[in-house]
C-alpha positions in Angstrom: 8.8 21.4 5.6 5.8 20.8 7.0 2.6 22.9 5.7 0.3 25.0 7.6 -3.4 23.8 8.3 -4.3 27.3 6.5 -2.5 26.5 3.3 -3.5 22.3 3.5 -7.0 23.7 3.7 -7.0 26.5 0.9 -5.3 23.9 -1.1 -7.9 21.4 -0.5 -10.7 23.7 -1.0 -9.0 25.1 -4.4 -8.1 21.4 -5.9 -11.8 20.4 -4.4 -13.4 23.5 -6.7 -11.4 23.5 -9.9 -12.0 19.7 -10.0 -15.3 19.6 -9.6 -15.8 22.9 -11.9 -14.0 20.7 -14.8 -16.3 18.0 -14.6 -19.1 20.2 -14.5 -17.7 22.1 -17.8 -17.0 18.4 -19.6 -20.2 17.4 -18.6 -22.7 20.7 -19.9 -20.3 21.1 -22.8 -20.5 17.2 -24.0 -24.3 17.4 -23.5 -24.8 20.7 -25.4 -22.2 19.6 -27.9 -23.7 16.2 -28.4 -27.3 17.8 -28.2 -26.8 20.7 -30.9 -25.1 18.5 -33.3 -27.9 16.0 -33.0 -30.4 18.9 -33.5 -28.5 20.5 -36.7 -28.2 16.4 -38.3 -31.9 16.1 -37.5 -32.5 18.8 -39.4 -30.4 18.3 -42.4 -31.7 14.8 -42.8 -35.5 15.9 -43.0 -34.3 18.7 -45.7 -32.8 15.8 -47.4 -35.4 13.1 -47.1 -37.9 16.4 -48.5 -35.6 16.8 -51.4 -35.9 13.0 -52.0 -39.6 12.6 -52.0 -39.2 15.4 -54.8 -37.2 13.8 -57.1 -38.9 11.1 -60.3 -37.5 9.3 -62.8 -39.3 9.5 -65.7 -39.4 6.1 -68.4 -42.0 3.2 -69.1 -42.3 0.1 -67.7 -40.5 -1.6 -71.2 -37.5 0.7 -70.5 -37.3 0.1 -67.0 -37.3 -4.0 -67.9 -34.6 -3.1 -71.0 -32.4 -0.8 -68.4 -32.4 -4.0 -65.7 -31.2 -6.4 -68.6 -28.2 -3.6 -69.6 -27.5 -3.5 -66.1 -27.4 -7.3 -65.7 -25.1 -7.5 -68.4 -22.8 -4.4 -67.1 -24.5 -1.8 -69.2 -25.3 1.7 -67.9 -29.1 2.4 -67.4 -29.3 5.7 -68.2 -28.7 8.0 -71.3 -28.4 11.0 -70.7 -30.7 13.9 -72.4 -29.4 16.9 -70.6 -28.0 19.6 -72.9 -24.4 20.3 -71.5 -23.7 16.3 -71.4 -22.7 14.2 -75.0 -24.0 11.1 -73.5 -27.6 9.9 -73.4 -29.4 7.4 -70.7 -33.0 6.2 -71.1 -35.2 8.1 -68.1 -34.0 10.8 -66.9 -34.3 12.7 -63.4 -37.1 14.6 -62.5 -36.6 17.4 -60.1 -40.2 18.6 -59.0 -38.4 21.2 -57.1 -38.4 25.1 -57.7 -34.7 25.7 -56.4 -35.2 29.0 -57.3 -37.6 29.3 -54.3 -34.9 28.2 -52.3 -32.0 31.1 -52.6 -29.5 29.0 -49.8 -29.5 26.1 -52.7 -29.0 28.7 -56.0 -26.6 31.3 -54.8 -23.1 30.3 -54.5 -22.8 31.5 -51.1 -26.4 30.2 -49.8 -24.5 27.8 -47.1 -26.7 25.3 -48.6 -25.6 22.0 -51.3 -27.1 19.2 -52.6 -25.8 16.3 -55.5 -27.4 13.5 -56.5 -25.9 10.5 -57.5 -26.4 7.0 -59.1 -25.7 3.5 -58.1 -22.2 3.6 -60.2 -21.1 7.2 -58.9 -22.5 9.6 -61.7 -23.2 12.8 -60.8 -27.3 13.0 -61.5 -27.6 16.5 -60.6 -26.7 19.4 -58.3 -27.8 22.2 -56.5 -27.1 25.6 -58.6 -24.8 26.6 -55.5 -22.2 24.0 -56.3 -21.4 25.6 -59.9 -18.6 23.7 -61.1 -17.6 21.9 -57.7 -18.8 19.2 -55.9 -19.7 17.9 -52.8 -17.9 14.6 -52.6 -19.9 10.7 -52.6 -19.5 9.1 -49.4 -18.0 5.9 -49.9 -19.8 2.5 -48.1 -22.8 1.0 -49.1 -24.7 1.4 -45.4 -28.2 2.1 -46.2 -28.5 4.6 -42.7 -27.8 8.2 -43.2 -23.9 9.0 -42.4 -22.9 12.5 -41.3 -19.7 13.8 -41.4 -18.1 17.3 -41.6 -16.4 18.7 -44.9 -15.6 22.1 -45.8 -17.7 23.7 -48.0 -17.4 25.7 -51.8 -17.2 29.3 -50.0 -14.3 27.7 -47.9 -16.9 27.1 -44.5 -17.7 24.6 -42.5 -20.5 22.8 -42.8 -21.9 19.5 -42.2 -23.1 17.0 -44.6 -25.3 13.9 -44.9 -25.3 11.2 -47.9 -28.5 9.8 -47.7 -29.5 6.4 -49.7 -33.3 6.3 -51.6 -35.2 4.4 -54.7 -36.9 7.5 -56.9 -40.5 7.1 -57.5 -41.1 5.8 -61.5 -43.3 8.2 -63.5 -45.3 5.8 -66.2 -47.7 6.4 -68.3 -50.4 4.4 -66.0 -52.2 6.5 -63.1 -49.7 5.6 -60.5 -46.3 6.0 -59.3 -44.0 3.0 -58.6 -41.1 3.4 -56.3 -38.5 1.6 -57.8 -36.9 -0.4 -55.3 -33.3 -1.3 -57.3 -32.4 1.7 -58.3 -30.6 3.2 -55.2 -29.3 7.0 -55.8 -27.4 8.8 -53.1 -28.4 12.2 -52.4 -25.5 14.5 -50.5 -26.9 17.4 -48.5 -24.4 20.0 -47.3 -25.1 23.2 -44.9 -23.2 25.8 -43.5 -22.6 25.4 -39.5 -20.2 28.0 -39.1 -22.5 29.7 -36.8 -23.0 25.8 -35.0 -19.8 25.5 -34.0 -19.1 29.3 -33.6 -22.1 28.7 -31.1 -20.2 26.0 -29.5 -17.1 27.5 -29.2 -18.2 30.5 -27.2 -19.8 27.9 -24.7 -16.4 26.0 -24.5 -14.2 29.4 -23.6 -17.3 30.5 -21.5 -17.3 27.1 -19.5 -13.5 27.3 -19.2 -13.4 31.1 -17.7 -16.2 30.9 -16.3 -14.3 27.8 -14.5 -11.1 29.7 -13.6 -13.1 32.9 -12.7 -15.1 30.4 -9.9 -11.7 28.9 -8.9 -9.9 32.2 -8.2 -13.2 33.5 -6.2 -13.4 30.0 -4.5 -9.8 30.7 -3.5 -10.4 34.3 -2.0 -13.5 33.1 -0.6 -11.3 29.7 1.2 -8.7 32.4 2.5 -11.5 34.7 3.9 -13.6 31.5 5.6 -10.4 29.9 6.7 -9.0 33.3 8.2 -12.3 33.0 10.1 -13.0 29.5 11.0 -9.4 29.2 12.3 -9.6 32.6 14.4 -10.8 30.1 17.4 -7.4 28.4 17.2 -5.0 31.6 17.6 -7.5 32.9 20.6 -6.4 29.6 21.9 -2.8 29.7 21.3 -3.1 33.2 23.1 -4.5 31.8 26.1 -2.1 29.4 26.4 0.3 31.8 26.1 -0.8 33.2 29.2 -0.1 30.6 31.4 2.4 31.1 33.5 4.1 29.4 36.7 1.3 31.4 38.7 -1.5 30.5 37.0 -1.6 26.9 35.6 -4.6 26.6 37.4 -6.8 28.8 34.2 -9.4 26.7 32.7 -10.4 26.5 29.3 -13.9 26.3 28.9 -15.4 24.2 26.2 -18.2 25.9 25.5 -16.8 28.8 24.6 -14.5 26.9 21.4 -15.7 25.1 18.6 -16.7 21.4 18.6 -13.4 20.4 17.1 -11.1 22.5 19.8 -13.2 20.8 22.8 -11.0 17.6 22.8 -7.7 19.9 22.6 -9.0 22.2 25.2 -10.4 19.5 27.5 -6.4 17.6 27.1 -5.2 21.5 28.1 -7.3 21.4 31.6 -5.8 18.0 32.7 -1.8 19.0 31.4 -2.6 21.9 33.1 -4.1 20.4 36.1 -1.0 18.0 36.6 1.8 20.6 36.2 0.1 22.5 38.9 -0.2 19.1 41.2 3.2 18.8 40.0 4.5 22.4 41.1 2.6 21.9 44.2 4.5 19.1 45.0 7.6 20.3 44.0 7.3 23.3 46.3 5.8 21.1 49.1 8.9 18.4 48.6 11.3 21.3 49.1 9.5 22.8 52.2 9.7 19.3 53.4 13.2 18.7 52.6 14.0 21.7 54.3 12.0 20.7 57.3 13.5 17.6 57.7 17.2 18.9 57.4 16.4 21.6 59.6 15.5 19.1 62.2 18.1 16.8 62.8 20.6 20.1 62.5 18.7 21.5 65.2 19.3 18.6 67.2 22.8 18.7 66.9 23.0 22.5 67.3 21.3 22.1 70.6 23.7 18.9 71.6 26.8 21.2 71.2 25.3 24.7 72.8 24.5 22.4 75.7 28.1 20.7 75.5 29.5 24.1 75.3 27.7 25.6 78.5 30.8 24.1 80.5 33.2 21.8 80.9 32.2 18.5 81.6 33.8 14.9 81.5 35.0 13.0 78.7 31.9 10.3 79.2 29.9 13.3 78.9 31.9 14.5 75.2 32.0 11.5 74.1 28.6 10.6 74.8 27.6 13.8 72.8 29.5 13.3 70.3 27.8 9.7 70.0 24.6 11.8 69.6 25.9 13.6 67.1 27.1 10.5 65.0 23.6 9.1 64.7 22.2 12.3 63.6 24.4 12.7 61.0 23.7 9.3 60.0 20.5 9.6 59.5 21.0 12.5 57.3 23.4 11.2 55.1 20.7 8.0 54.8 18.2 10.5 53.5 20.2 12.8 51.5 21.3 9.0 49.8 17.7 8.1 49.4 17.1 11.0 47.6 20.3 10.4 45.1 19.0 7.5 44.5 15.6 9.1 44.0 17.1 11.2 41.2 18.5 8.4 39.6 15.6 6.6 39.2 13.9 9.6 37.7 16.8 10.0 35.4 17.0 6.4 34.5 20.5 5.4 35.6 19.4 2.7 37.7 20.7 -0.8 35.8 19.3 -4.0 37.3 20.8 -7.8 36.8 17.3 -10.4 36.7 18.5 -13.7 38.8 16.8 -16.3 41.1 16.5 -15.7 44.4 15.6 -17.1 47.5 12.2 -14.7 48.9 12.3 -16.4 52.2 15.8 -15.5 52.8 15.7 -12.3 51.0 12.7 -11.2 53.5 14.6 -12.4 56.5 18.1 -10.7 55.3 16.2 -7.2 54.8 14.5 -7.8 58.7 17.8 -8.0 60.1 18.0 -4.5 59.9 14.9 -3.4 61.8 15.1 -6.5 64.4 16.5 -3.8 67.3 13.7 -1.1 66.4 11.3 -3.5 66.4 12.2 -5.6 69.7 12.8 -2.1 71.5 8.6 -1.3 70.8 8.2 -5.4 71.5 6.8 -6.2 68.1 6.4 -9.7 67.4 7.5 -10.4 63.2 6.5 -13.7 61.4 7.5 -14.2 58.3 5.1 -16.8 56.7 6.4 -17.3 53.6 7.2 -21.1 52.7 11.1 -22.3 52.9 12.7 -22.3 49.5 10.7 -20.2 47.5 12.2 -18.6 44.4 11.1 -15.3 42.7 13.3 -14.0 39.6 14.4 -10.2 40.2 16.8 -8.0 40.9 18.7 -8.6 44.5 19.6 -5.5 45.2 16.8 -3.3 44.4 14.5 -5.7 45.8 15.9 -6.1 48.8 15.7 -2.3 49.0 11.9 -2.5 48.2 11.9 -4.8 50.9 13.9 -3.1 53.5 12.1 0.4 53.3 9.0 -1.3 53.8 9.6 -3.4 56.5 10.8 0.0 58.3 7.8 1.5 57.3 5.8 -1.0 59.4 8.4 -0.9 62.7 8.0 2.4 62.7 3.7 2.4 62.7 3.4 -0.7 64.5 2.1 0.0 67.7 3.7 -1.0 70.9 3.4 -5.0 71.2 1.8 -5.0 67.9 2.6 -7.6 65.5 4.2 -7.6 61.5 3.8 -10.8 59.3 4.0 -12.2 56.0 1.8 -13.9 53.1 2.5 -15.5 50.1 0.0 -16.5 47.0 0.1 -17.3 44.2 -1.6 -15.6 41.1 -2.1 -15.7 37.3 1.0 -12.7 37.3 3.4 -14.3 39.7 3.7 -14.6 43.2 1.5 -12.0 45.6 3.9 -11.3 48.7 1.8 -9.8 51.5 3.0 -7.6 54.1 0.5 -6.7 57.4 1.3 -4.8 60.6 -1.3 -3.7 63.0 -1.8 -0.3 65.1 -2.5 1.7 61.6 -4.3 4.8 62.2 -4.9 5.7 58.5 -8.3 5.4 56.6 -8.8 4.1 53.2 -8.5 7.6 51.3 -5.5 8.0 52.7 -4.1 4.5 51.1 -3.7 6.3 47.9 -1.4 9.4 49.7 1.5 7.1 51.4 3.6 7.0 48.0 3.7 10.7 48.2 7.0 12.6 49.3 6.8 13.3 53.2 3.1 12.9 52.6 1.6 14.1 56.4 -2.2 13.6 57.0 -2.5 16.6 59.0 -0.8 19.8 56.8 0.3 21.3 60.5 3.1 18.6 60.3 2.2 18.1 64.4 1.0 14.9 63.9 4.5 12.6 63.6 3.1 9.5 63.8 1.0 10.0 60.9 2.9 11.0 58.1 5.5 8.9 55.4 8.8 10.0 54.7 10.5 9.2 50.7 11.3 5.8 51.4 7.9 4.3 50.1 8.3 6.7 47.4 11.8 5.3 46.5 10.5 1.9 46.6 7.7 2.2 44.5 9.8 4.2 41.6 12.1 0.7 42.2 9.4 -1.8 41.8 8.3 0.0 38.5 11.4 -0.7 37.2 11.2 -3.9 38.0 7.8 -4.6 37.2 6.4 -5.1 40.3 3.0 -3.8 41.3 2.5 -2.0 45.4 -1.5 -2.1 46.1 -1.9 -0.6 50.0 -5.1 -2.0 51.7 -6.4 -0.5 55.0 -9.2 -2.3 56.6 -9.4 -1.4 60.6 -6.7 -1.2 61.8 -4.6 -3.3 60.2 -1.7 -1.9 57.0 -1.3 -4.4 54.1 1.1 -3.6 51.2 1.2 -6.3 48.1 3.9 -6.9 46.2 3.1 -8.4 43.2 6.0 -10.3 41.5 6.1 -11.2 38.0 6.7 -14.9 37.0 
């Protein structure tokens, strides 16, 4: 089933939209997505590099030496002082934070966690918000911040970052020393339920905002489309106008759209030829009936004269006679116009063999040499002995025949006929010339036409062609064989081009 231009285009335009609309959505939600997240990250590392700048560990410099020799020989470098812990460290963590300042890190359900952790994963200390639970040590040794997201105590989620530092050592000189191998991990945790609640409504507001603009793209392609192709159903209703009576309406260009010009300029010449066409159809059967009309006349007006009174057998007979080559002549033309119709519908087979053109020529000349020697017309037929051309006999002797009666006929009294032959890059060129022709060069291009007359009063009876050129060019088409007419003076050429 083929589809309508209507539905190709609302389909086009549709596909086209919802397309483009999910790129668009990928693109702004991928940006926002990637943008917010970076934001929030940002964020939670500088609350985290903040709570490291806070945080000391306390010890002098011996202890720090003795703590790097128990660590060298696998020995923990802490003891641990803190009340709720049996185990003791030397140094301990100083927190010169007030998290009590900071309600999101002491209540349980702030949305915000911190832990701290040594080198061997021990817990150092956490943020009051944790109570009893904890926030998890990412594993790796990368000393860049890694981000990830986890679910948080009061069952949200959050996003959290483990960030590596060396605490600053508190000693009993005047300065602080950072201590440079003693890395602790400090894991910062915040609630981004709203974050992601944030980017949720943007994902199902991208995506109906998508279909909503696809839906109203699609009413909007049926309304334009209904429109923009309005042009082409005023045009199918003007060409359903035409009729038999007026193939002649024109279809103005101007008054169409840019992309209907073509169609309505191809329109104007379709319609142009049928009416040449029905023109000639009406003037081939006015003709037709004009040239029945007069040979029956003739032989009406034989046999009303015959019938008058009685008269001698010489007289009947010679009647009669009169009578015979009428009829002939119609039954020629009523067979010339079979085979007409047969070469319009194609049932004309022809049989390609060598033949003889000098002999063909002077075969088909036979049958015009009494015509022609009653109006004392000389014929010379040029063409060189033994020349072969490869064709159809039949049909080209036809060709042949119906031209060479065309000349005897307009050759004037004492005039002359002759042949040419050339050669050329297509085949052989065989020329055909009589003198006495009265015709210009526009009318050259009319003599193929049936019962073409120049003068439209049909008085002028030595101007005029009957269907016998017509008959012969529809043969040499078949054949392949080109007719040019060329009229210079007075003198008729018709070329025959044969193909090699």
């Amino acid at each position: 089933m083929i589809i309508s231009l209507r539905t190709r285009l609302l389909i086009g335009i549709v596909l086209a939209t919802a397309i483009l609309m999910s790129l668009f959505s990928v693109v702004v939600y991928s940006v926002t997505h990637r943008s917010m997240i970076q934001h929030f990250d940002t964020s939670l590392l500088s609350t985290a590099r903040m709570l490291s700048a806070v945080i000391e560990k306390e010890g002098r410099d011996d202890e720090h030496e003795e703590r790097e020799h128990r660590r060298e020989h696998g020995e923990h470098g802490y003891r641990n002082t803190r009340e709720d812990s049996g185990d003791e460290f030397e140094g301990e963590i100083d927190f010169e934070f007030d998290v009590r300042m900071t309600p999101q890190f002491n209540n349980p359900n702030g949305g915000a966690y911190y832990q701290v952790w040594d080198a061997w994963g021990e817990c150092l200390l956490k943020s009051p918000s944790l109570g009893r639970q904890s926030l998890g040590r990412l594993t790796g040794d990368s000393s860049e911040p890694q981000f990830r997201v986890i679910q948080l105590p009061d069952n949200k989620r959050g996003r959290a970052v483990s960030y590596q530092f060396s605490p600053r050592l508190e000693n009993d000189s005047e300065h602080e020393v950072v201590v440079q191998n003693s890395k602790l991990t400090l894991v910062l945790a915040r609630r981004a339920d709203e974050l992601y609640g944030h980017l949720e409504f943007l994902k199902w507001l991208l995506v109906c905002a998508s279909v909503g603009i696809v839906f109203l793209s699609a009413v909007a392609a049926m309304v334009v489309t209904r429109t923009g192709l309005r042009p082409v159903h005023t045009l199918a209703g003007a060409i359903n106008s035409v009729g038999e009576d007026n193939l002649g309406l024109d279809f103005p260009t101007a008054q169409y759209p840019a992309e209907l010009a073509p169609i309505c300029q191809c329109l104007n010449d379709v319609f142009c030829r049928l009416e040449q066409a029905f023109k000639r159809e009406k003037q081939f059967n006015a003709n037709v009936a004009h040239e029945l009309r007069t040979p029956l006349a003739g032989m009406q007006s034989v046999i009303e004269v015959c019938l008058t009174r009685q008269r001698q057998p010489d007289q009947y007979r010679e009647a009669f006679a009169e009578c015979l080559q009428i009829v002939r002549a119609m039954h020629k033309m009523i067979d010339t116009l079979l085979t007409l119709s047969k070469l319009d519908a194609g049932h004309v087979s022809t049989q390609i063999e060598a033949l003889s053109l000098d002999d063909l020529v002077d075969h088909a000349w036979r049958f015009h040499a009494d015509r022609a020697y009653d109006k004392k017309i000389t014929f010379d037929n040029s063409i060189p002995a033994g020349t072969v051309c490869r064709s159809d006999k039949d049909r080209l002797e036809m060709i042949l025949s119906n031209l060479l009666e065309n000349t005897v006929e307009y050759t004037n009294e004492g005039g002359r006929i002759w042949t040419d032959l050339e050669q050329c890059d297509e085949g052989l060129m065989l020329s055909i010339s009589n003198t006495g022709c009265v015709l210009t060069e526009e009318d050259a291009e009319h003599v193929f036409d049936f019962f073409w007359r120049k003068s439209s009063s049909r008085t002028d009876t030595e101007n005029h062609s009957g269907i016998g050129l017509s008959v012969a060019r529809k043969i040499a088409q078949i054949l392949g064989i080109t007719i040019e007419i060329d009229i210079q003076d007075d003198i008729f050429c018709c070329r025959l081009t044969i193909p090699a």
